[in-house]
N, C-alpha and C positions, 0 to 999 in steps of 0.2 A: 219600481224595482227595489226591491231588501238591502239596506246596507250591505258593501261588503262584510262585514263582519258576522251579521244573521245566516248568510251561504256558507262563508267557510266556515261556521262553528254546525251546522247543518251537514255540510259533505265532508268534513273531515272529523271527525269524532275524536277526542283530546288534543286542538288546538289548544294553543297556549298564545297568551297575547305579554308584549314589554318583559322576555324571558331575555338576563342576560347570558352574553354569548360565551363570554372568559372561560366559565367552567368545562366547558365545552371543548375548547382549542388547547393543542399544544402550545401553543406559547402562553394559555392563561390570560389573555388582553382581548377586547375586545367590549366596544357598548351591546346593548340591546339589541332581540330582533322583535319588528313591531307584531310579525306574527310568527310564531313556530310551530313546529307538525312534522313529528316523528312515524315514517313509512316503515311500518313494518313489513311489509309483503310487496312486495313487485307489483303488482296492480295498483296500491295503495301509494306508490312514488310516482306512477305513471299518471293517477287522478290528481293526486296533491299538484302537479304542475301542470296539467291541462287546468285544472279549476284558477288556478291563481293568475293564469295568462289571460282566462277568459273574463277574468274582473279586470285586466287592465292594471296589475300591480308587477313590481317588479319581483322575477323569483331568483331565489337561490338556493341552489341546493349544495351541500355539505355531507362528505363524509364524517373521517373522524377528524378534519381539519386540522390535517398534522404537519400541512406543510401552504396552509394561510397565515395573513397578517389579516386581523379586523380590524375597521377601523374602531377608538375610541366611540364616533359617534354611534357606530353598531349600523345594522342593515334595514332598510324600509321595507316594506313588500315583503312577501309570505320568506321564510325560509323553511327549506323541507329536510330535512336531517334523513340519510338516506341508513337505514334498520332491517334491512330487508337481509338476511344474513340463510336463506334456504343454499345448501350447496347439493347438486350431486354427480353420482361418479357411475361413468359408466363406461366400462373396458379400460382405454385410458384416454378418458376427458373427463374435464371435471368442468361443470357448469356454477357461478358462481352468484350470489346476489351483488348488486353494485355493496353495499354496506358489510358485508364478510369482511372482517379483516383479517390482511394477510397470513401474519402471527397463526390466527385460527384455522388458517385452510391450510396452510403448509405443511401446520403439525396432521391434520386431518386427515391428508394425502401421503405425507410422510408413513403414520400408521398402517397405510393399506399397502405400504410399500411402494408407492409412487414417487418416481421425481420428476425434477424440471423447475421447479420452480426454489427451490432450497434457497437459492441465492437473495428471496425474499422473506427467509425464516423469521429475521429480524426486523424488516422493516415495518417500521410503525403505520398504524394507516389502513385503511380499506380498498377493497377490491374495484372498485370508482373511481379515487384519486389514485391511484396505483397506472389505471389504464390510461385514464386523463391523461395524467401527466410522465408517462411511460417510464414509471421509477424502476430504478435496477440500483445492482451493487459488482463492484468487480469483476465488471466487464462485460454482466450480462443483465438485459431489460425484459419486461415486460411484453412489448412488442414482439420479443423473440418465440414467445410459447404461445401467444395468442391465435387460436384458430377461428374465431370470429366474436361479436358485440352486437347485443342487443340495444338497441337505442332509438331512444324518444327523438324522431326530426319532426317540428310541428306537432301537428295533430297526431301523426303515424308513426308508427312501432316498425322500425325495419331493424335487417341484419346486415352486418355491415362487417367484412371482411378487413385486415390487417391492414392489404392495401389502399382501402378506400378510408382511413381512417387521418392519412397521416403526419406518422410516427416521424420524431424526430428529437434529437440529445433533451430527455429529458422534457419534452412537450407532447404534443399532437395536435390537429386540428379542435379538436373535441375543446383544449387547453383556451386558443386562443380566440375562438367564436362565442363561447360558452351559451349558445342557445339550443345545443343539440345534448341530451341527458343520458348516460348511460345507467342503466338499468341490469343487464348481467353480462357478464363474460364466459367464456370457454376457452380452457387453457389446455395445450397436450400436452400428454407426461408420458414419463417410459417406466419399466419396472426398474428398481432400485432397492440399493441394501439399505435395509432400515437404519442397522449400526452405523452406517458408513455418514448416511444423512445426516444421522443425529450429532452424530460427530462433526459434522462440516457445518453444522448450525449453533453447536456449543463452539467452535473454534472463531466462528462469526461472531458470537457472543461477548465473549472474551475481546476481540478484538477491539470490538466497539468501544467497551465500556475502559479500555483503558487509553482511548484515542479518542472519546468524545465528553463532552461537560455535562454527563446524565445531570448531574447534581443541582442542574438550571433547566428553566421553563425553555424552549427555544422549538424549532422547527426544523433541525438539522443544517445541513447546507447552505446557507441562504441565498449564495450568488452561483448562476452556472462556469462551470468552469471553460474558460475560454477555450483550452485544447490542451489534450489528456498531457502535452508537455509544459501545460503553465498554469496549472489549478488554480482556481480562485485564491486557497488557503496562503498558496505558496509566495503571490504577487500580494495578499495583505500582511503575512509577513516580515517579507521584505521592504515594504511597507514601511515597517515601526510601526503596525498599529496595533499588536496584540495588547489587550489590556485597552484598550482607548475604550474611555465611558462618555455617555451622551446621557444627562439621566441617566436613568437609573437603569440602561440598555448599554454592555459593554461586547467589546469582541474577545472572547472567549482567549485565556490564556494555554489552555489546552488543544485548540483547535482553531484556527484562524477565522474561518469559513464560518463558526456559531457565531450566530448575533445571540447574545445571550440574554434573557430580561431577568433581572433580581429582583428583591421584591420590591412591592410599590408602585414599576416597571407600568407604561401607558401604551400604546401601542405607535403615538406620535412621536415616545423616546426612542424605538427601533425606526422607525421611520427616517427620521433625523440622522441615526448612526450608520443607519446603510447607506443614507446620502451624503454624508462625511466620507464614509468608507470609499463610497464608489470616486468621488472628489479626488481622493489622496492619491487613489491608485492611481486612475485615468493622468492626474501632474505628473506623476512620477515615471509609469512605463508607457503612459498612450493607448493604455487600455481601458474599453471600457465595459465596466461589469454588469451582468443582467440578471434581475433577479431569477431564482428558482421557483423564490415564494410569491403565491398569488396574493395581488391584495383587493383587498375588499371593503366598498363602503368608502376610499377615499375617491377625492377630486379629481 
């Protein structure tokens, strides 16, 4: 049998091999993956991870990795960067590639006068880790608009309704198995005033950007918030720990809840900081924190 290396560079056409991963993720940390392969097309995400299963290597697949930690050592076995970005709209559903990201579709649908989904205008990220990990803002998720998911189980391409998915603060089953691949979603929308969206997405905007530490590499959020009356932010504040540095990984003076990496920043220094973080909290109120962000590549 042909090394692995001779098949995948055979059925995946622009494999890349020892590519690092940093440039790639939101937080900018991260080692090498030994092999990568950007899916541009739906079929093309769906082969990428049947072929890498059937060598026997370990996969992963990656959106815009906006809300992973890599590890330093980076990832063995194939990684598939999921590029598959085809959307479309028809009455009001909007079918989406797992690799769309949100940014892109909201404005997309926005334009045709659709909403439902505005409250993700800003969030960073793709249509994949979006469902994964059923990100929302103010109140409202992902899960809420989702009228079904296309998804790789095994060998087979099934559809898979909201219920059978799941959903839960900020996770899903999809999150914590990580062997089953989503490939596209279908979200319902209603008709909507465009002004009004647009407005309620610059108001978003604005918000963020003077409530969050753009100005650093980070993942947003890092830990889930225990219950909507004791946010993460609010219990490391309380804390004493804003400002606490680990390396070159500190907690965000502006926002409790960023682990933030500065430069130079390793992925073992956030590593470190969140497990400090979570330490301090847990002595102090008995709580204990979990992460938001997935990590990857550690022990």
């Amino acid at each position: 049998m042909p090394p692995a290396d001779a098949i995948l560079a055979q059925e995946l056409p622009g494999l890349e091999r020892e590519i690092p991963l940093a440039p790639l993720c939101a937080y900018r940390v991260g080692g090498p993956a030994e092999y990568l392969f950007a899916a541009r097309e739906t079929e093309l995400l769906r082969h990428a991870v049947i072929v890498g299963r059937e060598l026997g290597l370990p996969v992963t697949v990656l959106g815009r990795a906006t809300n992973v930690l890599v590890s330093d050592d980076g990832l063995r076995g194939l990684v598939v960067l999921t590029r598959n970005e085809k959307t479309t709209v028809k009455d009001e559903l909007a079918t989406a590639g797992a690799g769309t990201t949100l940014p892109v579709l909201v404005a997309t649908l926005v334009e045709r006068g659709l909403g439902g989904l505005e409250f993700a205008g800003n969030i960073p990220g793709s249509v994949g880790g979006a469902v994964v990990g059923n990100a929302g803002a103010y109140g409202h998720a992902v899960a809420d608009v989702l009228v079904n998911a296309k998804l790789l189980a095994g060998p087979e391409t099934v559809t898979a309704a909201p219920g059978e998915i799941g959903f839960g603060y900020r996770t899903s089953s999809l999150k914590t198995t990580r062997t089953t691949v989503l490939l596209e979603a279908t979200f319902a929308l209603h008709e909507g005033m465009r002004s009004a969206m647009l407005q309620e997405i610059a108001r978003d905007a604005e918000l963020r950007r003077s409530k969050h530490p753009l100005e650093y590499a980070s993942c947003g959020s890092y830990f889930k918030n225990p219950s909507p009356e004791r946010p993460a932010a609010r219990l490391i504040e309380e804390a004493g720990l804003k400002g606490l540095r680990v390396g070159r990984a500190e907690v965000s003076d502006k926002h409790a809840n960023f682990l933030v990496a500065l430069p130079g920043a390793g992925a073992a220094d956030i590593r470190r900081l969140a497990d400090e973080v979570r330490r301090r909290v847990l002595d102090r109120f008995g709580v204990r924190l979990e992460e938001e962000v997935t990590l990857l590549g550690f022990d």
